[in-house]
C-alpha positions as CSV (number, residue, x, y, z in Angstrom):
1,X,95.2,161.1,108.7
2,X,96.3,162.1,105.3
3,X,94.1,162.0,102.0
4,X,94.0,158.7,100.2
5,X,93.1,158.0,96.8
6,X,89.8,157.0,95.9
7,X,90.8,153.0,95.2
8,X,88.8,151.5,91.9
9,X,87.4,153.6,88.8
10,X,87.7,153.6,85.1
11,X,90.5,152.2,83.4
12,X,92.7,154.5,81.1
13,X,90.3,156.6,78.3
14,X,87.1,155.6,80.1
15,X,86.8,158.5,82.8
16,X,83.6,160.8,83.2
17,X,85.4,162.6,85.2
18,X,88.2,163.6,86.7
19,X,89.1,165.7,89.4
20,X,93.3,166.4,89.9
21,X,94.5,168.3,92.8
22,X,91.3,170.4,93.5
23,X,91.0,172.2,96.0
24,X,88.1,175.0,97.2
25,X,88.6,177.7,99.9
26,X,86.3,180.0,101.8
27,X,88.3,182.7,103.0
28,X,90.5,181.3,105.7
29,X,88.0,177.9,105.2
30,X,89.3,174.7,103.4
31,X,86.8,172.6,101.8
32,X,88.6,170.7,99.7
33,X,92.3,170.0,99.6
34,X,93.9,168.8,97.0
35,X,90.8,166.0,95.9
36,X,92.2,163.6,93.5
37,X,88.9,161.6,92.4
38,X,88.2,159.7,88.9
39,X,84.5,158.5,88.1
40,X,84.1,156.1,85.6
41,X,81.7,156.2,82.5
42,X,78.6,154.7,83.5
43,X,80.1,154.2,87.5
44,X,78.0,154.7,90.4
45,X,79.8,156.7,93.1
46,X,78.4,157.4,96.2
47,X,80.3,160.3,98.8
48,X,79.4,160.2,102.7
49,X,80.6,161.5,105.4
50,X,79.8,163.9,107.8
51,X,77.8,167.7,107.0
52,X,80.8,170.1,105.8
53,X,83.2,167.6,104.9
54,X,83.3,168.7,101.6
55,X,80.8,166.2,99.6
56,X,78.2,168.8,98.3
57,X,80.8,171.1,97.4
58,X,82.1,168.4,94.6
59,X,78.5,168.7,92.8
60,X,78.7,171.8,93.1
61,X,81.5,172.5,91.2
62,X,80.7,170.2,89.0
63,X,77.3,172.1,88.3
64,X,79.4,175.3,87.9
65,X,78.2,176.7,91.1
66,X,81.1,177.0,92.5
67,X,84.9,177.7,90.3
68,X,88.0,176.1,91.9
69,X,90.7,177.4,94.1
70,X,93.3,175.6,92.6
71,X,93.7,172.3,90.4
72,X,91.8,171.2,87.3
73,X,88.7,169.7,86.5
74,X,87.8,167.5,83.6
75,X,85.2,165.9,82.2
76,X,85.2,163.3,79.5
77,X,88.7,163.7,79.6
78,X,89.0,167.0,78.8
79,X,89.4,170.4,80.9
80,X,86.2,171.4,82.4
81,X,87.1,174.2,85.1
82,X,89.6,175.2,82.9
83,X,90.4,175.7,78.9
84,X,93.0,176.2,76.8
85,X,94.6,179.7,75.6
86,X,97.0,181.2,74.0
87,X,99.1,179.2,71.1
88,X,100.9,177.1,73.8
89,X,97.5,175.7,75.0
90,X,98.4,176.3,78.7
91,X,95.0,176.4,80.7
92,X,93.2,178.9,81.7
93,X,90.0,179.3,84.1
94,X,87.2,178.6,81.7
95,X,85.3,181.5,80.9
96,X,81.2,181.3,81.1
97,X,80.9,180.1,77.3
98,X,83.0,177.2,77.7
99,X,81.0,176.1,81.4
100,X,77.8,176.6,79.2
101,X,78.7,174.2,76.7
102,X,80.5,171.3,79.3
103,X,77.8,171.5,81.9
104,X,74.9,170.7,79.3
105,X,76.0,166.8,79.7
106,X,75.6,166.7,83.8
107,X,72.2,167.2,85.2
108,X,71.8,167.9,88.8
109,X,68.6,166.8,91.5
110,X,68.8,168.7,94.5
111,X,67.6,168.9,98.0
112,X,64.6,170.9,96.8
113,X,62.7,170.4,94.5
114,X,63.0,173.9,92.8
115,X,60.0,173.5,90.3
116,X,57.8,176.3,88.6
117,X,54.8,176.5,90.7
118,X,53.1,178.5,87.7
119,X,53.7,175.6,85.6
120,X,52.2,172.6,85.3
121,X,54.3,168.9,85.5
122,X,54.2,168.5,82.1
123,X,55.9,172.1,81.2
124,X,58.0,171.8,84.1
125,X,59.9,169.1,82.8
126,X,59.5,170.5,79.1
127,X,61.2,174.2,79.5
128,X,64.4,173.3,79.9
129,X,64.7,170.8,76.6
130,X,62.5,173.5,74.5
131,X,64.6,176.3,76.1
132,X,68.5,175.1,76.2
133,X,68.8,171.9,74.2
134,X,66.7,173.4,71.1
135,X,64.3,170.7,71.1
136,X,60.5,170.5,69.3
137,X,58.3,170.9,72.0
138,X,56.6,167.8,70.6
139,X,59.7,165.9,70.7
140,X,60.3,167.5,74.4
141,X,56.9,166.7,75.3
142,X,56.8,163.3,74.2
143,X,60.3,162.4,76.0
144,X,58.6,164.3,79.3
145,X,55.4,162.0,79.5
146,X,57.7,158.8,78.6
147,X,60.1,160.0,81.5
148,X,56.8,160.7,84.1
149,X,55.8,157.2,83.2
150,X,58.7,155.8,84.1
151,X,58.6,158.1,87.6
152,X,55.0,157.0,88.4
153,X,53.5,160.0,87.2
154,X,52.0,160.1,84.1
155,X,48.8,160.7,85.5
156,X,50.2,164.0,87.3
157,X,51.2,165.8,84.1
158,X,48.5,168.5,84.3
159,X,48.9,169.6,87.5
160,X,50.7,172.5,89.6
161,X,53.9,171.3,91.5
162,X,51.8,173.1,94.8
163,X,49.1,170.0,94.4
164,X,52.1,167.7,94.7
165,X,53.2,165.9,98.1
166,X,57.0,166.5,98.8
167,X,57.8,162.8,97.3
168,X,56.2,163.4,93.5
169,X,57.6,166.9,93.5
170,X,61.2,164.9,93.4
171,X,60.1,162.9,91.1
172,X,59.2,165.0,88.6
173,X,62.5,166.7,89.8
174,X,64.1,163.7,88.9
175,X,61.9,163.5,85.4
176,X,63.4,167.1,84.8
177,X,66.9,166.3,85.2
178,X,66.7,163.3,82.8
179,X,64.9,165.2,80.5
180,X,67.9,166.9,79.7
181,X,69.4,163.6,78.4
182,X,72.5,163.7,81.0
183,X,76.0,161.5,80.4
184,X,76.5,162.4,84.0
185,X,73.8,162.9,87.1
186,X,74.6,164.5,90.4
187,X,72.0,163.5,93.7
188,X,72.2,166.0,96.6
189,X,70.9,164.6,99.7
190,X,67.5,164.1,97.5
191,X,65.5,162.7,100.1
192,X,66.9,164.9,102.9
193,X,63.9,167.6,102.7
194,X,61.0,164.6,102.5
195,X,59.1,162.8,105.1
196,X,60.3,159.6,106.2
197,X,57.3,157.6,104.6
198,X,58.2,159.5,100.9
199,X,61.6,158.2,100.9
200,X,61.1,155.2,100.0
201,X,59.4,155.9,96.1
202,X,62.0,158.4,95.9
203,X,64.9,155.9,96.0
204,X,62.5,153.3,94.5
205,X,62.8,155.8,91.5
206,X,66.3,156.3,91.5
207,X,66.7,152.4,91.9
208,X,65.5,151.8,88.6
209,X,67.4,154.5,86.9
210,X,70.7,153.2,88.1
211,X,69.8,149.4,87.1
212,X,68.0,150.8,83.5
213,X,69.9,153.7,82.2
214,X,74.3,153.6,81.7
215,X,73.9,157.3,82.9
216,X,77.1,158.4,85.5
217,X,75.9,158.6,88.9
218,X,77.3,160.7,91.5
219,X,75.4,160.6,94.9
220,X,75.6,162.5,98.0
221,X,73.2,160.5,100.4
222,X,73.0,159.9,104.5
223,X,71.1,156.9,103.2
224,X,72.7,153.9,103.6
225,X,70.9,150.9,102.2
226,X,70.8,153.2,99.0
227,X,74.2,153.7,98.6
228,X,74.6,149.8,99.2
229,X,72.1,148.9,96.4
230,X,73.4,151.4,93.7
231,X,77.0,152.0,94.7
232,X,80.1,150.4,92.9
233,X,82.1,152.6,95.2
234,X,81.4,154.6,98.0
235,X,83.8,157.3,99.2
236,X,83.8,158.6,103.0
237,X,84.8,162.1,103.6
238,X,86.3,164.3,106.2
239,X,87.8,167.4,106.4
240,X,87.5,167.9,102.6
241,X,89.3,164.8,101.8
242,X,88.9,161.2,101.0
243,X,89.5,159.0,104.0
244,X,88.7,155.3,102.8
245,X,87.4,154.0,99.5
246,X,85.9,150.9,98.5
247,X,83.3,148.7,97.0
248,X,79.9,149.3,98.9
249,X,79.8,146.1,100.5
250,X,83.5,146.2,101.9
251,X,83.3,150.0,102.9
252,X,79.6,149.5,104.7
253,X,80.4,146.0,106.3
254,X,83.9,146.1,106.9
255,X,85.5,149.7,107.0
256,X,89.2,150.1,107.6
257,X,89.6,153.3,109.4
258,X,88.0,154.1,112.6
259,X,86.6,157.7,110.9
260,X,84.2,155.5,109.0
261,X,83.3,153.1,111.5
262,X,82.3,156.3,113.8
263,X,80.4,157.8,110.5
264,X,78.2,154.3,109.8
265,X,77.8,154.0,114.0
266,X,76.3,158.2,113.4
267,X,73.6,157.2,110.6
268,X,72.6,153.5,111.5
């Protein structure tokens, strides 16, 4: 089957972002090919599909972990993999200056945790304010102990990550990558390295900071009832492109194409 367009998104001047034509190679190895995708301000996208199809690859780009093969990326309508140069403004592959300055809007939470086990909660979720955004470290510390509130874990913010269970170590992953005051934030498999009985006040969390916050939300999740309850699209992958797209409810209940139905059979 060829690559579809994702259906839905932002209407004209409203995109977060924007990805046109991308594509990312390995060698030989085709990740994505040619990935036309648009995610709206304040939209909640959620990617499935199967390991390798091309989902965590998207974040990753978008983190500036990766850099394109060919295409563009934009964000907030503007280039984002790429700027301009030259007096004819024809794009370039952005240099590490300009990814320093787009990035600072898109926050990421990943698989693991990735905390600093010398530091407590509190000046976990504190550096990177202090550090990058130039912030008082009163102001950054008062945001931090609003934002462990709001994650259940104002109570935790004098201890070491290492005194943690698995489950408060991603939220105060989660506490971290709001502190940075994100227009966009990426979820990679966030629940995938946690016990079944933390998962649930892990999405709990994330729950309320899709229903309380206009942030962007891009998700990559094997989680299904998630994806339903946050998700005004989801977007099922294979073979580094998009296979269907829909609203949550039609794409979980009613799929078109015989890829997805096989995908939900896989993780139900």
């Amino acid at each position: 089957m060829g690559a579809v367009k994702a259906t839905g998104g932002p209407a004209a001047g409203a995109e977060a972002v924007r990805f046109d034509r991308v594509t990312k190679r390995y060698g030989d190895h085709t990740v994505l090919d040619g990935l036309d995708l648009t995610v709206g301000r304040g939209e909640r996208v959620t990617l499935i599909g199967p390991s390798g199809s091309g989902k965590t690859t998207i974040l990753r780009l978008l983190m500036t972990l990766e850099r394109v093969t060919e295409g563009v990326i934009h964000v907030d309508g503007l280039p984002f993999s790429h700027m301009p140069a030259g007096p004819g403004g024809k794009l370039v592959p952005a240099n590490e200056r300009h990814l320093a300055a787009r990035r600072r809007g898109i926050g990421m939470v990943f698989q693991h945790f990735n905390l600093f086990p010398h530091m407590s909660v509190l000046e976990n979720v504190v550096e990177a304010p202090v550090h990058v955004l130039r912030e008082s470290r009163e102001q950054a510390e008062a945001h931090a102990r609003d934002l462990l509130g709001m994650v259940g874990l104002a109570d935790k913010v004098d201890a070491r990550p290492t005194r943690l269970s698995g489950g408060q170590q991603q939220r105060v992953a989660i506490a971290r990558a709001l502190a940075m005051r994100p227009d966009i934030l990426l979820l990679d498999e966030v629940t995938s390295a946690l016990d079944p009985e933390l998962v649930a006040e892990v999405l709990d969390v994330l729950r309320d900071v899709a229903r309380d916050t206009d942030i962007t939300l891009l998700c990559v999740t094997h989680e299904m009832g998630f994806a339903r309850d946050v998700s005004d699209r989801i977007l099922m992958f294979d073979r580094g492109r998009i296979v269907e797209s829909g609203r949550a409810d039609e794409l979980l209940d009613a799929p078109r194409q015989e890829r997805t139905r096989a995908f939900l059979r896989s993780v139900r």
